[in-house]
C-alpha positions in Angstrom: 10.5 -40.8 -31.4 6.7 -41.3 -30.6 3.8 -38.3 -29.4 0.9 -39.2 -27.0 -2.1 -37.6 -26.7 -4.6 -39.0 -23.8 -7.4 -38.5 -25.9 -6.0 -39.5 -29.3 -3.6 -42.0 -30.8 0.1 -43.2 -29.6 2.5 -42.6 -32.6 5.9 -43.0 -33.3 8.4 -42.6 -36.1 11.2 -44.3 -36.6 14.5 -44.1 -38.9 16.6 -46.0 -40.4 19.7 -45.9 -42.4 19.9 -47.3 -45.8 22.6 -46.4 -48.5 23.8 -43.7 -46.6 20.3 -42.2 -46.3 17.9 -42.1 -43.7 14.4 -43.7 -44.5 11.3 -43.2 -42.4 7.9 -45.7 -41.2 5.3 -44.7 -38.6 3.5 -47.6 -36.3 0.6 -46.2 -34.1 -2.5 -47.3 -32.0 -5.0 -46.0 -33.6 -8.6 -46.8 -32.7 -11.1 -47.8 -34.9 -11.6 -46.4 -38.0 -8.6 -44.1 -37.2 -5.9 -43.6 -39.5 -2.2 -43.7 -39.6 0.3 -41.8 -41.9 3.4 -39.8 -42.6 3.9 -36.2 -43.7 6.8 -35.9 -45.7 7.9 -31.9 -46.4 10.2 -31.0 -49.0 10.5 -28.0 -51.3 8.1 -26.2 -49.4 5.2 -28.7 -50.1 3.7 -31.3 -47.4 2.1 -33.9 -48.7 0.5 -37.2 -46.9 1.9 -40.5 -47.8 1.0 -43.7 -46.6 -2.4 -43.5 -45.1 -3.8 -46.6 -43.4 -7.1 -46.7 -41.7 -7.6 -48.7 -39.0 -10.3 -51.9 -39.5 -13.6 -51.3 -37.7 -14.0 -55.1 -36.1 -15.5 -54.1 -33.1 -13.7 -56.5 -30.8 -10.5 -54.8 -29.4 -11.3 -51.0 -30.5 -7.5 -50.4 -31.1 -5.1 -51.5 -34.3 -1.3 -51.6 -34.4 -1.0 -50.2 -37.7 2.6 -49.6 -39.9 3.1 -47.3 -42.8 5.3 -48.1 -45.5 9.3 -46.9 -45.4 9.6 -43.5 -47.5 12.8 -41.8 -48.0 14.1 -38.8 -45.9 17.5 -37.6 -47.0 18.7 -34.4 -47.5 15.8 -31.8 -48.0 13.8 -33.6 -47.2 11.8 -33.6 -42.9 9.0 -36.4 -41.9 7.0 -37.2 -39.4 4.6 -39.5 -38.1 0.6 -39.0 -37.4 -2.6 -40.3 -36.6 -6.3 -39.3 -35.7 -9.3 -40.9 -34.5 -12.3 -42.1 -36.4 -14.1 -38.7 -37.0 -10.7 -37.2 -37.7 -10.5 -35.7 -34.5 -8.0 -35.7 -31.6 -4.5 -36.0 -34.7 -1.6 -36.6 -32.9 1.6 -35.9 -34.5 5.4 -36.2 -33.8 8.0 -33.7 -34.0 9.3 -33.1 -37.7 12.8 -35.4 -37.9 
């Protein structure tokens, strides 16, 4: 599942199963300085996990960047999101 936004980043989220549960990692192009990250929701609490900034190099402008796997079993919803360097422009996908 990814989310575009013409002026932000490209996202997506993707799932796997493991042990019977579903576990959940976010890649992205995110430009410089940008960040990368999942929101995880559970209990009525959303919290960030993950977040990876994207490398200021000045040669290419965009990063592929990867978040860690984070667990998403029952009670649990996720999704994938990034932003550009001055935080604006956060693209997001749908909660899974």
């Amino acid at each position: 599942m990814g989310a575009i936004d013409s002026r932000g980043p490209w996202v997506a989220l993707h799932i796997e199963r493991r042990r019977g549960h579903d576990w959940a990692r976010a890649t992205g192009m995110i430009s410089d300085r940008g960040r990368l990250w999942l929101e995880v929701s559970h209990d009525g609490h959303t919290r960030r996990v993950d977040v990876t900034r994207a490398p200021d190099d000045g040669s290419s402008g965009q990063s592929m960047l990867y978040t860690k796997a984070v667990y998403d079993g029952p009670g649990y919803r996720v999704r994938a999101c990034g932003n550009n360097a001055n935080g604006s422009h956060q693209t997001c996908t749908r909660w899974h």
